[in-house]
N, C-alpha and C positions, 0 to 999 in steps of 0.2 A: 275839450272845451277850454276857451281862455278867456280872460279876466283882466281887467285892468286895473293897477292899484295905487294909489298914493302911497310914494316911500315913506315918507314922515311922518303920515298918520296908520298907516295900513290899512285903511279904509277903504271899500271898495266903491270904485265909480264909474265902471263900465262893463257891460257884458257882452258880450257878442256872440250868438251865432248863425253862420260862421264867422273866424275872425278874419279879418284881413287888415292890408298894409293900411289901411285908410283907418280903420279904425281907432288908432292912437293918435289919429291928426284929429276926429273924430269928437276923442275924449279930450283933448285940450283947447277944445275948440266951445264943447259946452259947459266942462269945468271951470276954463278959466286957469287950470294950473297947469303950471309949466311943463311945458314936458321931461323935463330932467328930471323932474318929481315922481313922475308916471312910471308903470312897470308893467309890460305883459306877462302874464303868470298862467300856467297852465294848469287844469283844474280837472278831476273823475271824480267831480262831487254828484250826486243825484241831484234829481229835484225840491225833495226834502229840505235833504246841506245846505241846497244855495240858498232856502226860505228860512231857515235857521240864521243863516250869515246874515244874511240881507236886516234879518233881525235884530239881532244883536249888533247892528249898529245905529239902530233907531234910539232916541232917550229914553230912559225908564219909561217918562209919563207916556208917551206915546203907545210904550208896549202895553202898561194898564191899560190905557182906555179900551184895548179890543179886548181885556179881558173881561172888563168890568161889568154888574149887573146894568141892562138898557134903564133907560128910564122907566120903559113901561112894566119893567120888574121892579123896578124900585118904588113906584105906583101901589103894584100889585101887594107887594110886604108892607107898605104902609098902613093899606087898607083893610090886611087879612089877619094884619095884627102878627107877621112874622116878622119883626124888624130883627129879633137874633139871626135869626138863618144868612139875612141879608149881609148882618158887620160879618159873621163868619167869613162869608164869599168873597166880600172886599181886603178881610186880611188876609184871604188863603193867596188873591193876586198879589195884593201888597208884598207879602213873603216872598212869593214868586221871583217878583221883580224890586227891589228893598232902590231905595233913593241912592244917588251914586253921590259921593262923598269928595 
């Protein structure tokens, strides 16, 4: 499988499968950057890897909020009277994912 990537940033901004010749006209076409910039890269990541990757280029806050308690949990501990359980859960993502600096 291959991969298209910003040299400067390594950040990934295309996937393709399959790849083809079009595919780098492709990524600079809905990036926006140059194709000098761009790199096809060849990849035997699983399905997992690429969801990991994909991830860890999203911003901290972004990756919290999929972790974070819903609202209607945060409801739920208001109401039942378990607001420790709740700070627990928000610092266990917080930790997870700590502010990037």
């Amino acid at each position: 499988m291959k991969y298209i990537k910003q040299k400067s940033t390594g950040k990934i901004v295309h996937r393709d499968l399959p790849h083809t010749d079009q595919t780098l006209e492709f990524a600079v076409y809905r990036t926006g950057i140059s194709e000098n910039d761009l790199e096809v890269v060849e990849s035997d990541w699983t399905e997992d890897e690429w969801t990991v990757a994909m991830n860890n280029q999203l911003p901290y806050s972004d990756r919290r909020k999929s972790e974070y308690p819903t609202i209607e949990e945060c409801v739920h501990a208001i109401l039942d009277g378990e607001l420790d359980d709740l700070q627990i859960k928000r610092q266990a993502v917080k930790n997870k994912y700590p502010k990037e600096i």
